[in-house]
C-alpha positions as CSV (number, residue, x, y, z in Angstrom):
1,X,0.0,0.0,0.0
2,X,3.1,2.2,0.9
3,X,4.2,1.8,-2.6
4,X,0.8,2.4,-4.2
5,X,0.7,5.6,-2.3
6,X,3.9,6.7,-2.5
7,X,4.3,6.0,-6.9
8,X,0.7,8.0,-6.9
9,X,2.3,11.0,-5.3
10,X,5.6,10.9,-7.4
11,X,3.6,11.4,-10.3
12,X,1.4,14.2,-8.5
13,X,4.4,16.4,-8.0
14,X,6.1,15.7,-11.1
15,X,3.2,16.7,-12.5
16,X,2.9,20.2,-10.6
17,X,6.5,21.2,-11.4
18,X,6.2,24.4,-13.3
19,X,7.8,25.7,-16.4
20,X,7.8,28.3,-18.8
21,X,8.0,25.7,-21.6
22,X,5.2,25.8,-24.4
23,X,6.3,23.2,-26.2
24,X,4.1,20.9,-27.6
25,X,6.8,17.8,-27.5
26,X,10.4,17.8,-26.8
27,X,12.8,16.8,-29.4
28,X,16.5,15.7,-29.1
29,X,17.7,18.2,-30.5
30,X,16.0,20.7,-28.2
31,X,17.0,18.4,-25.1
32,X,20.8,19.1,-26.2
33,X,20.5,22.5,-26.7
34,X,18.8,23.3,-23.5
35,X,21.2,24.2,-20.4
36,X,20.8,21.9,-16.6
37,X,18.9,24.2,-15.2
38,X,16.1,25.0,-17.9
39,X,15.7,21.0,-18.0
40,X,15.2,21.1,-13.9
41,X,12.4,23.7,-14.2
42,X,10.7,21.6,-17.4
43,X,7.6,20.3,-16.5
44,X,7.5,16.4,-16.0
45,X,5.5,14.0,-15.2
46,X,5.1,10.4,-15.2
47,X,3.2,7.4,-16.4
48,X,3.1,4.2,-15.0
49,X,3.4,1.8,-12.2
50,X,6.1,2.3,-9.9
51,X,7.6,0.2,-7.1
52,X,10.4,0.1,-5.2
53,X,13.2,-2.2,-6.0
54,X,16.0,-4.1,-4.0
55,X,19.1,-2.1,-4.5
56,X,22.1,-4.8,-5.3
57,X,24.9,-3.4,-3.6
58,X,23.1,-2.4,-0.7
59,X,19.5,-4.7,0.9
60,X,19.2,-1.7,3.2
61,X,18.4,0.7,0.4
62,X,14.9,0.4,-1.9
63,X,15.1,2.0,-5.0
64,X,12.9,4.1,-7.9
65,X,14.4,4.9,-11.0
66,X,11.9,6.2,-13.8
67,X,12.0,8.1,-17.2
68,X,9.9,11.3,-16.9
69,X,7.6,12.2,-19.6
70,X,6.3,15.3,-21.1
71,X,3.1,17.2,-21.2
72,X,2.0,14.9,-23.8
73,X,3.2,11.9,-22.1
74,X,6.2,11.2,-24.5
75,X,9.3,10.4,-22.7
76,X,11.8,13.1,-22.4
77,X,15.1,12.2,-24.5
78,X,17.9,11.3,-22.0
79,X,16.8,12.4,-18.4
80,X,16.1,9.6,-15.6
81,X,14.9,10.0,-12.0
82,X,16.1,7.7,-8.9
83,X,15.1,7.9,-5.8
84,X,16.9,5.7,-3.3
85,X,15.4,5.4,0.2
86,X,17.0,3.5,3.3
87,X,14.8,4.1,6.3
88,X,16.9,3.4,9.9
89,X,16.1,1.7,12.5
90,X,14.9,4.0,14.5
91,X,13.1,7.4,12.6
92,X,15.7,9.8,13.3
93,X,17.9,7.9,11.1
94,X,18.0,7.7,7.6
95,X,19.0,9.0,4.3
96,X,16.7,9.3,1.4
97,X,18.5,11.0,-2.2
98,X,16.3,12.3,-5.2
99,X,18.4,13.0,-8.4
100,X,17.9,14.1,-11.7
101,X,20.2,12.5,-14.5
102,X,20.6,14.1,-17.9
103,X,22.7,11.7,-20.1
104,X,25.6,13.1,-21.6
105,X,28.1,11.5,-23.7
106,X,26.5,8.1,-22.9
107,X,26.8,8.8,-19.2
108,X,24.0,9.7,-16.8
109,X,25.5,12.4,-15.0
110,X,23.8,14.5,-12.0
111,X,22.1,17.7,-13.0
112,X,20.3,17.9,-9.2
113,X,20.1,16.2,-6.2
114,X,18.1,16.8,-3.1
115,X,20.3,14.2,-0.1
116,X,18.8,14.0,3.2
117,X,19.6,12.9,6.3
118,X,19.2,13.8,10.3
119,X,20.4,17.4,11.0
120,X,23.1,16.5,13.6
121,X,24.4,13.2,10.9
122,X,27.7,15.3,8.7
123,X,26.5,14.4,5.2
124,X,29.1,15.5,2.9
125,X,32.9,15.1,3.5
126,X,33.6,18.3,1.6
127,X,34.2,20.8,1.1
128,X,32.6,21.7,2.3
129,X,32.1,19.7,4.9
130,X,27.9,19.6,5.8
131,X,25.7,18.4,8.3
132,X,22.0,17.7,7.5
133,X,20.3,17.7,4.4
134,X,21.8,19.7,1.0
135,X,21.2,19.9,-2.6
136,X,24.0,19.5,-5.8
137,X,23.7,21.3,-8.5
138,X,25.1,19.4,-11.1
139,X,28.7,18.4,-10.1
140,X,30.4,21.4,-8.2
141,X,27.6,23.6,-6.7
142,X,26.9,21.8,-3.2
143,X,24.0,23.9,-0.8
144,X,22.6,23.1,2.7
145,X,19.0,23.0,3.0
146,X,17.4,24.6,6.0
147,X,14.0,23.2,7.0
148,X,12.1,22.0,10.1
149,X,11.6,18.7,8.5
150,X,13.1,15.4,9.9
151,X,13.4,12.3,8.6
152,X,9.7,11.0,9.5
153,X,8.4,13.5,6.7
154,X,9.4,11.7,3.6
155,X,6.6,13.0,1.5
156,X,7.9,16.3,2.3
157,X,10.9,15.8,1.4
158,X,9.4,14.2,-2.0
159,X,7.1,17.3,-2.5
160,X,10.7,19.4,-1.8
161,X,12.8,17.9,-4.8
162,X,9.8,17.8,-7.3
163,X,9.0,21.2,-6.7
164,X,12.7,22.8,-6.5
């Protein structure tokens, strides 16, 4: 039921994320022409079933990976979306990341990434060196997020990434 729930949202907030974009469909082309950040602000969405998967290097860690789609429900040429969730033991520890790929030179590479874990928990060995949650921007842009939210609010944290 979790899942059920959870896939149903994904698609929700996908769906919300604004853009400027009046396109009709999205070529290739346009897709290549189009810098990281006007592809984070395109609207997506997505159609389908979702669940979460094993992840193989890790049984702690469930996974979502998905192609977003376009207004007309087309998939858009070369981004992905994984989601990878390990819940602890305990609520007040976990780590949940939500990243945007954009392939590039038949690599996926990360165009955004929203990490999370409890506030006190150092999440990035740096520099610079973070505690708490924080977004990437692309490869070299690194920012700490400052919200009440813990770890219990996963949905919130969800509804955070799709509508950055």
């Amino acid at each position: 039921m979790l899942r059920i729930l959870l896939a149903r949202f994904i698609v929700a907030q996908f769906t919300k994320r604004g853009s400027s974009c009046n396109q009709l469909s999205i070529s290739v082309q346009s897709i290549k022409e189009m810098d990281d950040i006007e592809l984070i602000r395109l609207r997506k969405s997505y159609a389908g079933e979702l669940s979460f998967e094993g992840k193989e290097t890790n049984l702690a860690f469930k996974v979502i990976a998905f192609r977003p789609v376009d207004e007309e429900g087309l998939s858009i040429p070369g981004l992905t979306v994984e989601i990878h969730l390990r819940v602890g033991l305990t609520a007040d520890r976990c780590k949940y990341t939500f990243t945007l790929f954009r392939l590039s030179r038949q690599k996926k590479r990360r165009i955004y990434q929203l990490e999370v874990v409890p506030k006190a928990k150092r999440s990035h060995n740096g520099p610079p060196r973070l505690f708490g949650p924080h977004e990437h921007l692309g490869e070299s842009r690194i920012l700490p997020v400052q919200s009440d939210m813990d770890c219990t609010n996963y949905v919130g944290w969800l509804e955070f990434f799709a509508l950055e």
